[in-house]
Structure formats: C-alpha cells, structure tokens
C-alpha positions as CSV (number, residue, x, y, z in Angstrom):
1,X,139.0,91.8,76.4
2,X,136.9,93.8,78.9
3,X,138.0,93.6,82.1
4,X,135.3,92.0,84.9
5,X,133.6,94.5,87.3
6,X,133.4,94.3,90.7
7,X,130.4,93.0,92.0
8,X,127.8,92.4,95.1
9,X,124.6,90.5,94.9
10,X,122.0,89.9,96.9
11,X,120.7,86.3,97.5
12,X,117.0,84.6,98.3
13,X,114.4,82.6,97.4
14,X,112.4,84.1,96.5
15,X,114.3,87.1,95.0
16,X,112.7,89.0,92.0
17,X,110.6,91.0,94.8
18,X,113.8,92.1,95.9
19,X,114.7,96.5,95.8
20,X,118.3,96.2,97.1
21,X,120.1,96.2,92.9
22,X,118.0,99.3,92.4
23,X,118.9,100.9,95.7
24,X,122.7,100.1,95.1
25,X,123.1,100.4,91.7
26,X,121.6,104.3,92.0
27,X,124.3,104.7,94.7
28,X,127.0,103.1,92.5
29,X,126.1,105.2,89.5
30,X,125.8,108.9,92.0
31,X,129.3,108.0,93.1
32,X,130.5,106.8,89.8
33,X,132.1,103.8,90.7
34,X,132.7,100.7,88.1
35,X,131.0,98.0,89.7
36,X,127.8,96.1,89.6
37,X,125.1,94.7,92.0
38,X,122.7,92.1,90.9
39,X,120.1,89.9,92.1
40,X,120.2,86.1,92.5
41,X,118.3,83.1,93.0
42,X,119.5,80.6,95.4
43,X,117.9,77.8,96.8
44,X,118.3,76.1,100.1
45,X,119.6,73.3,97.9
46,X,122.2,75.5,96.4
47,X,123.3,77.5,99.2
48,X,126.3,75.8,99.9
49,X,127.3,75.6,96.3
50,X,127.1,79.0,96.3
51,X,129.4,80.3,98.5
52,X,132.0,77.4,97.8
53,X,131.8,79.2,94.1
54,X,131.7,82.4,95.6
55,X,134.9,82.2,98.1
56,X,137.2,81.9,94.6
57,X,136.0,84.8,92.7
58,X,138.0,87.8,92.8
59,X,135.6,90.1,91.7
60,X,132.7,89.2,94.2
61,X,132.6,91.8,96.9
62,X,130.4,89.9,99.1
63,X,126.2,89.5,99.2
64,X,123.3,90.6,101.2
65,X,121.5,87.5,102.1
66,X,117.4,87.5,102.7
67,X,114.8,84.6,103.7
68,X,115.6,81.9,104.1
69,X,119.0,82.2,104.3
70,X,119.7,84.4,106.9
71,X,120.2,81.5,109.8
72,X,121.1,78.9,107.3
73,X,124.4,80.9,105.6
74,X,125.9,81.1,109.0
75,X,127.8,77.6,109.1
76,X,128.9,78.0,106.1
77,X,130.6,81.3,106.9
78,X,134.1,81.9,109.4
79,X,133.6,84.1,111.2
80,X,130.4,86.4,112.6
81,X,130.4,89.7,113.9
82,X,129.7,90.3,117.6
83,X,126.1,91.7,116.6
84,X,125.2,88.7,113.7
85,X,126.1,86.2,116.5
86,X,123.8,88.4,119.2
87,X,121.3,88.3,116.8
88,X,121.8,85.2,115.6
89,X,121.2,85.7,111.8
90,X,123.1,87.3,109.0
91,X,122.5,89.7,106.5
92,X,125.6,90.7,105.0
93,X,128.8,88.5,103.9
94,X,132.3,90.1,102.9
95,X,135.4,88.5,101.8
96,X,138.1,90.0,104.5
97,X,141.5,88.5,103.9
98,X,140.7,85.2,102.8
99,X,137.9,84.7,105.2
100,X,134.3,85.0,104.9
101,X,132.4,87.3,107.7
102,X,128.7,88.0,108.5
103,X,127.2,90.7,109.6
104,X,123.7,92.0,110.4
105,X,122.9,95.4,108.9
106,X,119.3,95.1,109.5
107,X,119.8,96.1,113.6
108,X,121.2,99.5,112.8
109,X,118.9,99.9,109.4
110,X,116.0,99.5,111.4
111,X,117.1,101.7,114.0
112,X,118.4,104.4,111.8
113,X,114.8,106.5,111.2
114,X,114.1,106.4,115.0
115,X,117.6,108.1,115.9
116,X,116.4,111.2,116.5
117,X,113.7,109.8,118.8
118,X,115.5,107.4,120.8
119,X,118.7,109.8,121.3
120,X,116.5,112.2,123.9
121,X,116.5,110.2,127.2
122,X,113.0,108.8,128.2
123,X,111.7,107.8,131.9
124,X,110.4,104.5,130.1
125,X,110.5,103.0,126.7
126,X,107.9,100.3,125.6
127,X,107.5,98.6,122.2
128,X,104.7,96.7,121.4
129,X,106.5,93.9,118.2
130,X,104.2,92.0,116.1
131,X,105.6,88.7,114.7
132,X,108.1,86.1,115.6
133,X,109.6,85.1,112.4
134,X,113.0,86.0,111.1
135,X,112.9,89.7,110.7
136,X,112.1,89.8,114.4
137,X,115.6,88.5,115.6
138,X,117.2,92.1,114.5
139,X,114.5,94.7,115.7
140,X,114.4,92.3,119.1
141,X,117.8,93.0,119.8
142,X,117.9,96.5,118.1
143,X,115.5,98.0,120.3
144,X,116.4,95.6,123.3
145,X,119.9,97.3,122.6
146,X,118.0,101.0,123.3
147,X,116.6,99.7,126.7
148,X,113.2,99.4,125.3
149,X,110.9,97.1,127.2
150,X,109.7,94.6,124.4
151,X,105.7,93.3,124.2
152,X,106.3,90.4,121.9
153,X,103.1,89.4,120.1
154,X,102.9,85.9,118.3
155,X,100.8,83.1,117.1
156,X,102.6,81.1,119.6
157,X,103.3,83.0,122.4
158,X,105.3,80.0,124.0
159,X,107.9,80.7,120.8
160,X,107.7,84.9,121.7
161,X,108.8,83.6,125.0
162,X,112.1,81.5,123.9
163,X,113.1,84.1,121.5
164,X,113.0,87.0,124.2
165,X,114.8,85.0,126.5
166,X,117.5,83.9,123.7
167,X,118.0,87.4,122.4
168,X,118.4,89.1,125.4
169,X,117.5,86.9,128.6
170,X,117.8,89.5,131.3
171,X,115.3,91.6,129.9
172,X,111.6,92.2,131.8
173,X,110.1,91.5,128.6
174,X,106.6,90.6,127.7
175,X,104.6,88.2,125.2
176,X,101.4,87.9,124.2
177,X,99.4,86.3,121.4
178,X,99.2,88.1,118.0
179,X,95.4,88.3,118.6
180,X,95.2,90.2,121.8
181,X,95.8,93.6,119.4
182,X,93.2,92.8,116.8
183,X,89.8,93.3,119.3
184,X,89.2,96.6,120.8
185,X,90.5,97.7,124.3
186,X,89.2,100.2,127.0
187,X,92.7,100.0,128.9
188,X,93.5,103.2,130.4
189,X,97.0,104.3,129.3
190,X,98.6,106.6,132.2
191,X,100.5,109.8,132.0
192,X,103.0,109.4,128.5
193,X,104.8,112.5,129.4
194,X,108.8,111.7,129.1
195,X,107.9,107.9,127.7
196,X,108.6,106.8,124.1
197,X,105.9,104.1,122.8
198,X,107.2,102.1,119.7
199,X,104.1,99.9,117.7
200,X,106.2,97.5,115.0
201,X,104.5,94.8,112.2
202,X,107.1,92.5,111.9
203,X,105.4,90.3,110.2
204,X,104.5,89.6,106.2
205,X,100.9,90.6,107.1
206,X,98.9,93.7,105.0
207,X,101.8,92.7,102.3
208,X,100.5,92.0,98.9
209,X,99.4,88.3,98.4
210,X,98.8,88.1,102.3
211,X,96.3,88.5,104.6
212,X,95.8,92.2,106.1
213,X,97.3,93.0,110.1
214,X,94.6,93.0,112.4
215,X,95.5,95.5,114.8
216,X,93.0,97.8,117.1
217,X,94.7,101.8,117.6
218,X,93.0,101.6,121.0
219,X,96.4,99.8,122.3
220,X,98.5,102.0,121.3
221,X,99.7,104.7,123.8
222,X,99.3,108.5,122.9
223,X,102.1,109.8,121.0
224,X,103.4,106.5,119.7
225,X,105.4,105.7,116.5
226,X,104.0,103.0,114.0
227,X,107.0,101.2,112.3
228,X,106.1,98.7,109.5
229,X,108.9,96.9,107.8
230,X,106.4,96.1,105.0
231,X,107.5,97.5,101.7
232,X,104.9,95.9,99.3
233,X,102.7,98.0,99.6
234,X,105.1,100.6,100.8
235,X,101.8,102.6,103.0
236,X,100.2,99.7,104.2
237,X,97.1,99.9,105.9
238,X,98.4,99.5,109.0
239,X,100.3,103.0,108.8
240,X,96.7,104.5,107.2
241,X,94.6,103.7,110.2
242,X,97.9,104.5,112.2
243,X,97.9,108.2,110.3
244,X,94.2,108.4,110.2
245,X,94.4,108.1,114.7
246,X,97.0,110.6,115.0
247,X,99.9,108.7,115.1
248,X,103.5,109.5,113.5
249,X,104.6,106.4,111.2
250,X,108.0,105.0,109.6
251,X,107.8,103.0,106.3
252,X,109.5,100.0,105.5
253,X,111.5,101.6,102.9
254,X,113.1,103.4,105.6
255,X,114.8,100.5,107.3
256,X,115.8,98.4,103.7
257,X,117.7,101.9,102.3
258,X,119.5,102.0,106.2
259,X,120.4,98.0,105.9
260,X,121.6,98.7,102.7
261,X,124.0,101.7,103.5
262,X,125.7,99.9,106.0
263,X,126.2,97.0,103.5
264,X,127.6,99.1,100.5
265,X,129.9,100.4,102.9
266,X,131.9,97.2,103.2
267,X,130.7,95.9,99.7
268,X,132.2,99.1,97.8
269,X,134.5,101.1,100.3
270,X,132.5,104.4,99.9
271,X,129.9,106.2,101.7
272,X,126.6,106.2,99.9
273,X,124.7,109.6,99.0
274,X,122.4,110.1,101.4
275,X,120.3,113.1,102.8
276,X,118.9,114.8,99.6
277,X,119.8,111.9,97.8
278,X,117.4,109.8,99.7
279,X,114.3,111.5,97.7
280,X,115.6,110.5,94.4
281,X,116.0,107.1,95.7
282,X,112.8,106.8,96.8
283,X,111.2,108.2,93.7
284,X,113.0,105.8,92.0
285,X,112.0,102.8,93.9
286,X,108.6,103.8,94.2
287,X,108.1,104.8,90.1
C-alpha cells in the first residue's frame, strides 16, 4: 500500500480560477519534495465541516484560504498571529502542535515587490488605494505598517472611513469616493523630490467578467508606482494606460507568488526557489 503524501490545499468559493497548486506544486517538484498541493471547493456552508475534517488528518499540512473565507475561518481557528488579528483576516492555517493558527501572508506578499522602493527613506509617502473589499484589509495595514499616508477610495466612503480607522486608527488617513479618480483633474502636484507615490486597484475591477477601472493618470503624482493585484488579465489596462503615461507598474502576479512563499514556508518546511526561478514560474503560470 502506497503510503499518503503530505498535502496543502488551498480553499474558496469560487476556486478553479485559483494559480496557487501550480505555483506550489512547481516549487515542490524544483525542490523535490514528496508532497502535494491541490485545490478545493468549500462553501460557506461547508466551512466548518471542513476544518473539523481537517484538524484529524495527519497528512494535511495546513491551507491557504481565499474569498470568502478569509474573515469567516477565523472562529473556527485557535489561535491568530499578531498580524492576521491586526489585519483582521486570514490567509494561511497550519497545524502547530495540536492547534490550528492563522496567519496573513498577503501583507508581506504584497509588500515584497516594493522592497527595494520603500527601504530608501522618503520625506513623505502617499498611496492612493482603490477598493474597500477584503483584499484591502492587508495592503491597508501593509503599507500603513511603511508609514505611508493612505487615500482610501470607495463606493462608500463612510465604509473607507471605518476601515482606516479599524486598521490603524491613529493614522492621518484619507477617503474619498471611488469616482473622484475616474474624471480628469488639473490639480497641481508640488515638488516629488524625496516622496514615494503608491497608486493601488484593489478592487475586482478591469478583471475578466467585470467592469474595467475607471481611473484618470492626471491624479497620479510624477514618478509613482501603479500596483494592481489583478491577475486575470495579468496586464490589465489599468497598468497599460499606467505604462503608456510614464509610470513604473507591479503586476498582480507579483504579490500572489510573494503570499505564496511565505505560506509554503510553514506548509513544507523549505525555502521555495526563488530569483531565477521566478521566470520559470511565471512562464508557467502565464502559458
């Protein structure tokens, strides 16, 4: 009888969309270690069937968890760590000695591509975030974390205002409403020198199946970074238009593979191949 692998998974509804087996099973297979990483479906329904099922298997090495389960998992887990409960959603759940524990990879994934730019110090730091919704909770605090002064942009700009003031409540943050960026603006940016200007779509918008971001490149700041989380169409047309003015961008690929590292980390016990590697992966993911 063939012995059972060990195994992580990664859990949604929807989740055939989902990249994350092809991104870990490439690292499993560079590294050569017997073990597996599938996809499945979970319902709201059948979340908490699921990890009841889950806590007694001895080969399950724990799960990333996307929409919608990312706030509802977390009573169902016992413990968080310090940044899932900052950021009050979870990504990640490992089995550590008879407990279950979440964590949020998706602060450090999505700040792993703008390292190099946010390690220089800056004599102010603005980002402008579009969208409220879940994925917003991590970049918030992420950049929040990097003393970035946060323009939160939302359909309801009463809700950008509560989750500012949840996620980090001493903050001189701003809100607005999503449409403010979509019309064109003769505002008068000031001297950029020593300032780092951060333009994010954290939203579903321009994805395939949904409506296209309306956003105007007159508000953004010379010399800013376009960051869209999107990864269906991977260049969206946000970062064409943002490309087209000038502007550096970061893909959303960048932020799923950096989520993902930190995950197989705890799933697996092994750093993933990274550097060069990341090129392969990409090919792969995107052929």
């Amino acid at each position: 009888m063939t012995a059972a692998l060990p195994y992580a998974e990664v859990i949604g509804d929807p989740i055939r969309q989902s990249k994350s087996p092809a991104i870990h099973g490439f690292w499993l297979e560079q590294l050569g270690i017997e073990g597996d990483y599938r996809a499945t479906h979970v319902t709201a329904e059948g979340l908490a069937a699921f990890i009841a099922a889950r806590r007694t298997d001895a080969d399950w090495r724990g799960c990333n968890v996307t929409m919608p389960h990312k706030q509802a998992v977390i009573p169902l887990l016992d413990r968080l760590d310090p940044l899932a409960a900052r950021v009050g959603a979870v990504n990640t759940i490992v089995p550590e000695n008879g407990q279950l524990v979440g964590y949020n990879t998706d602060v450090p994934g999505f700040l792993e591509p703008l390292r190099p730019l946010l390690d220089p110090q800056h004599l102010f730091r603005m980002a402008r975030v579009l969208g409220t919704g879940g994925a917003a909770r991590a970049i918030i605090a992420g950049l929040a974390g990097e003393g970035m002064v946060i323009v939160l942009a939302g359909r309801d700009p009463a809700k950008a205002r509560a989750l500012l003031d949840e996620l980090d409540p001493t903050g001189e943050h701003h809100v607005t409403d999503l449409a403010h960026f979509a019309d064109e603006t003769d505002f008068a940016f000031d001297d950029r020198e020593g300032c780092f200007d951060l333009v994010v779509n954290a939203t579903s918008l321009g994805m395939v199946g949904q409506p296209p971001l309306r956003f105007d490149m007159s508000h953004a700041p010379p010399g800013s970074v376009f960051y869209d989380i999107v990864t269906s169409p991977l260049d969206t047309d946000f970062l064409v238009a943002a490309r087209a003015a000038g502007f550096r961008t970061v893909d959303g690929l960048s932020m799923l593979i950096g989520q993902a590292d930190h995950a197989f980390r705890r799933f697996f016990g092994a750093l993933p191949p990274r550097g060069e590697a990341d090129a392969v992966l990409r090919a792969r993911l995107c052929g």
